[in-house]
N, C-alpha and C positions, 0 to 999 in steps of 0.2 A: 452638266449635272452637278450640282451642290451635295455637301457631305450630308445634307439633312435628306435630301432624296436618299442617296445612296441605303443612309443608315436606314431609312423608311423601307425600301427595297428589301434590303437583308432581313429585317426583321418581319417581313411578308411573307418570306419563302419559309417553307416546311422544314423543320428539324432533319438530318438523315435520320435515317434508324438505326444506324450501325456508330454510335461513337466511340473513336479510339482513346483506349484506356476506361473504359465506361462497362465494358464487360465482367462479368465474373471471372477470376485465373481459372484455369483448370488445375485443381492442388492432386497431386498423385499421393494416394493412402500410402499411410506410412507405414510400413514393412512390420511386422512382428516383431520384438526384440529377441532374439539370442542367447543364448548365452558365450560369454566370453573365454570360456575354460576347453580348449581343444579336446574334449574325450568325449566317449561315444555313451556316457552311461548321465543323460542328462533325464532327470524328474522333478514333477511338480510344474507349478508357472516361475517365469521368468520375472524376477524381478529388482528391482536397480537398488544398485547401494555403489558407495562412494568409490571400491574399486571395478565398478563395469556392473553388467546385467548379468546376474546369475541364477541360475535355477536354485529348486531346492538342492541338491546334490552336493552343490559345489559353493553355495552360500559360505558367508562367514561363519554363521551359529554351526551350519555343520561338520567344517573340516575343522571348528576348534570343536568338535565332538556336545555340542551343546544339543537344546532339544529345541524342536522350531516355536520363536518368538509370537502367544499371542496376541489379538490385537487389544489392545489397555482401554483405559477407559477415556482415551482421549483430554482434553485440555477440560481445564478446571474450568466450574460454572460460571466465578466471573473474572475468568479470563482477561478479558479485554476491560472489565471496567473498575479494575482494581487499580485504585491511583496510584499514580509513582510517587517513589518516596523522593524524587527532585521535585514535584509540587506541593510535596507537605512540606518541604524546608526552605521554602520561599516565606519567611516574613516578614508582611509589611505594617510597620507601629505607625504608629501617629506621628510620629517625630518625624520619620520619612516621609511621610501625606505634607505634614506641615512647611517644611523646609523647603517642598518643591521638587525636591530624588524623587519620589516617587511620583506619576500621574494618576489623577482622580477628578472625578466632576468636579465643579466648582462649591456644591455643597460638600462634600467629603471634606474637603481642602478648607472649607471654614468651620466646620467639624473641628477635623485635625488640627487647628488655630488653636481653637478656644479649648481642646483638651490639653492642647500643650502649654498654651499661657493662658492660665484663669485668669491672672492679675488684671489683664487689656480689658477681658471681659467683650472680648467683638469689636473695640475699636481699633482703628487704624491710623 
């Protein structure tokens, strides 16, 4: 039997139905959080800050005697598309285009020629 039957063969039979690794895991639900502060006098919900999961009770705002934090008005409107001032201070002159430091199409760069030397006027 040649490898071409063989490979013929194999690819004639039936997939299993069972492939391993091909299954969904079973994920076990993950546990309620806690809180982290041994006493019996826990309220409110649980919730996580940088030293562990605490309730209301036992939070930061409460044991420094503050009043519970609430919720603001979230991230400003344009958040995410307010340019950084490292791309506003990227400038590129003509001298740069011209010289070759900088990359630009091939018109920019004869642009940037003839703004930087009138005199040549486009020749080379």
């Amino acid at each position: 039997m040649s490898a071409l039957d063989r490979a013929r063969r194999l690819l004639d039979e039936p997939a299993p139905d069972v492939i391993p690794g091909q299954l969904a895991a079973d994920v076990p639900a993950r546990p309620a959080p806690v809180c982290d502060v041994p006493q019996p006098d826990h309220t409110g919900r649980i919730r996580p800050y940088p030293c562990g999961h605490r309730c209301s009770a036992h939070a930061p705002w409460a044991l420094a005697g503050q009043p519970e934090p609430q919720p603001g008005p979230g991230l400003p409107d344009g958040a995410w598309t307010t340019p950084s001032p490292i791309n506003d201070s990227r400038v590129h002159d003509a001298r740069a285009v011209a010289s070759g430091k900088r990359r630009s199409n091939p018109a920019a760069y004869r642009a940037a020629q003839a703004a930087v030397r009138p005199d040549q006027n486009g020749q080379s």
